[in-house]
C-alpha positions as a Markdown table, in Angstrom:
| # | Residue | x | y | z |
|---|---|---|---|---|
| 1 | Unk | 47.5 | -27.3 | -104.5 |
| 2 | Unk | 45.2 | -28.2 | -107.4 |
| 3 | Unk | 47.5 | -31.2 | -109.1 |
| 4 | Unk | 47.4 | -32.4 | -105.1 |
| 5 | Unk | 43.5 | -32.8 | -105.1 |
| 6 | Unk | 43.6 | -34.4 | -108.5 |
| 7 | Unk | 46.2 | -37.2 | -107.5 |
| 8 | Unk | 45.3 | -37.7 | -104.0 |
| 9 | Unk | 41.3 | -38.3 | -106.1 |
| 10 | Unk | 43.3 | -40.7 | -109.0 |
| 11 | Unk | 43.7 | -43.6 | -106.7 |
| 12 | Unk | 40.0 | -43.9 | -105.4 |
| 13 | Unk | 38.7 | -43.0 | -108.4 |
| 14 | Unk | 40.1 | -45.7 | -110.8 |
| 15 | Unk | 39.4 | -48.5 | -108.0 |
| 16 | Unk | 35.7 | -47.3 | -108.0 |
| 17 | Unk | 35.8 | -47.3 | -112.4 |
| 18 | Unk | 37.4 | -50.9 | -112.8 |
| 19 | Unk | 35.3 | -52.3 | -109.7 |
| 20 | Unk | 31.6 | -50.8 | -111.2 |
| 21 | Unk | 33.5 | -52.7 | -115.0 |
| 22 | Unk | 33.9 | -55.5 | -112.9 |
| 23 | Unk | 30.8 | -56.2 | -111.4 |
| 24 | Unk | 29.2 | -55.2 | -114.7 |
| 25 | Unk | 31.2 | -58.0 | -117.0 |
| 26 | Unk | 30.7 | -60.9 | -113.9 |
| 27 | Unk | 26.9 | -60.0 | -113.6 |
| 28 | Unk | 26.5 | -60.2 | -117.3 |
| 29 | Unk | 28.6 | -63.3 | -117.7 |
| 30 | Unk | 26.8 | -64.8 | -115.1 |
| 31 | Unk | 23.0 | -64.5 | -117.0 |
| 32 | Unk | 24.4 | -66.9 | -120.2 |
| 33 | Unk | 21.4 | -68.9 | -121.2 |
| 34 | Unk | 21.7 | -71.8 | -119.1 |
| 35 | Unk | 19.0 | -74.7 | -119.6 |
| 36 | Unk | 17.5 | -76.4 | -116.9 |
| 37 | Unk | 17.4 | -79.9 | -117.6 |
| 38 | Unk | 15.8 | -82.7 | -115.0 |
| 39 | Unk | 14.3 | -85.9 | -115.1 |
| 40 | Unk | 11.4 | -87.2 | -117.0 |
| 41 | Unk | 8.7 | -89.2 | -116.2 |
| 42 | Unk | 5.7 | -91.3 | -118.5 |
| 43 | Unk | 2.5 | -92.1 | -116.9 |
| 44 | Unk | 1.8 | -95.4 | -116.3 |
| 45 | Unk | -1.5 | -95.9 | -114.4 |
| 46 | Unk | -3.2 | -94.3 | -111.3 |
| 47 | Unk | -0.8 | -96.3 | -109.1 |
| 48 | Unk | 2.1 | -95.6 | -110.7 |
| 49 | Unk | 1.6 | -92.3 | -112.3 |
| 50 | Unk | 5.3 | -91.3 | -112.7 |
| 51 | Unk | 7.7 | -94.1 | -114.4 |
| 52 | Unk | 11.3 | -92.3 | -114.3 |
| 53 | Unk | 13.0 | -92.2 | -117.5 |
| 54 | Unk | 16.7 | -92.1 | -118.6 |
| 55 | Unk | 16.4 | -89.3 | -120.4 |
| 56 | Unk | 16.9 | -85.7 | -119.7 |
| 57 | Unk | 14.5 | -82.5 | -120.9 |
| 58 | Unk | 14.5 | -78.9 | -120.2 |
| 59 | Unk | 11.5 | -77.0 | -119.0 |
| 60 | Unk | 12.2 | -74.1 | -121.5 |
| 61 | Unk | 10.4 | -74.0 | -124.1 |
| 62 | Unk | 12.0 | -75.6 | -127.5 |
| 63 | Unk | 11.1 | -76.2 | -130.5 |
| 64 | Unk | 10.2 | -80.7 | -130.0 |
| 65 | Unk | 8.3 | -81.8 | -127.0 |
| 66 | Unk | 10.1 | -83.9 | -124.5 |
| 67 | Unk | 9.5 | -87.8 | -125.6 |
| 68 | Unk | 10.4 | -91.2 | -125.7 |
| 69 | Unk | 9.2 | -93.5 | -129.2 |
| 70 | Unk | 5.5 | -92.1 | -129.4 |
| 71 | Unk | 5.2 | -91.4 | -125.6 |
| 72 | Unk | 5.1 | -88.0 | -124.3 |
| 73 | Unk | 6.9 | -87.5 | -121.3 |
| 74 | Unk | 6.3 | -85.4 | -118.1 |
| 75 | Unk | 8.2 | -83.2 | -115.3 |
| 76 | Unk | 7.8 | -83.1 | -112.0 |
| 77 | Unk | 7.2 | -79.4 | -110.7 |
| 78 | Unk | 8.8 | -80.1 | -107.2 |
| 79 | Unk | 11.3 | -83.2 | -107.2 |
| 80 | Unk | 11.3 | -83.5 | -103.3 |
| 81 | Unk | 8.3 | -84.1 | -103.2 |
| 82 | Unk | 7.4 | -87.6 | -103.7 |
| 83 | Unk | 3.3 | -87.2 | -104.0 |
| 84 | Unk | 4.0 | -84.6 | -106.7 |
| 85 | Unk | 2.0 | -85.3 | -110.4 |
| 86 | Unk | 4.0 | -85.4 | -113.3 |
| 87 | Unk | 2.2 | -82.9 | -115.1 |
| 88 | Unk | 5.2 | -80.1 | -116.1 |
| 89 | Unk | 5.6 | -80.1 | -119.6 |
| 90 | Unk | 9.0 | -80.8 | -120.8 |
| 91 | Unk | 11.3 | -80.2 | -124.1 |
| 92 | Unk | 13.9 | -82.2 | -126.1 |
| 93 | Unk | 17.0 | -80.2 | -124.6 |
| 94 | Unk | 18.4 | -78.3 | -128.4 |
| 95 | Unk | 22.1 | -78.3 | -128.7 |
């Protein structure tokens, strides 16, 4: 009766143990340090405050500001909006 309990148990048990390992390694795979790069923008005067650029920052924090010659350059904290400042500080994306 006892070596019944214990393999009718085995089956269940192991799915539970590899589908816990499972989730575990594709949750932890899944948090890799990705950087979130976007579009930059420099000011160029109160009527045109935000001059897209052709280069791409991140908004983590790296070691080199986000620029272009001398120029710093500028994120926008909401891209659908098209009133939004560029005032998000931006970094040179590090390879």
């Amino acid at each position: 009766m006892k070596s019944n309990n214990l393999k009718r148990f085995t089956a269940p048990l192991a799915v539970v143990i590899l589908g816990g390992a499972g989730a575990f390694f594709t949750a932890s795979m899944g948090s890799a340090n990705t950087v979130d790069e976007r579009p930059v923008y420099r000011f160029i005067n109160q009527q045109n405050p935000c001059q897209q650029e052709s280069v791409t920052c991140q908004t983590e924090q790296a070691d080199e500001i986000c620029s272009l010659g001398t120029t710093q350059l500028y994120g926008k904290v909401d891209e659908e909006n098209p009133n939004n400042n560029c005032d998000l500080r931006m970094y040179k994306v590090s390879n």
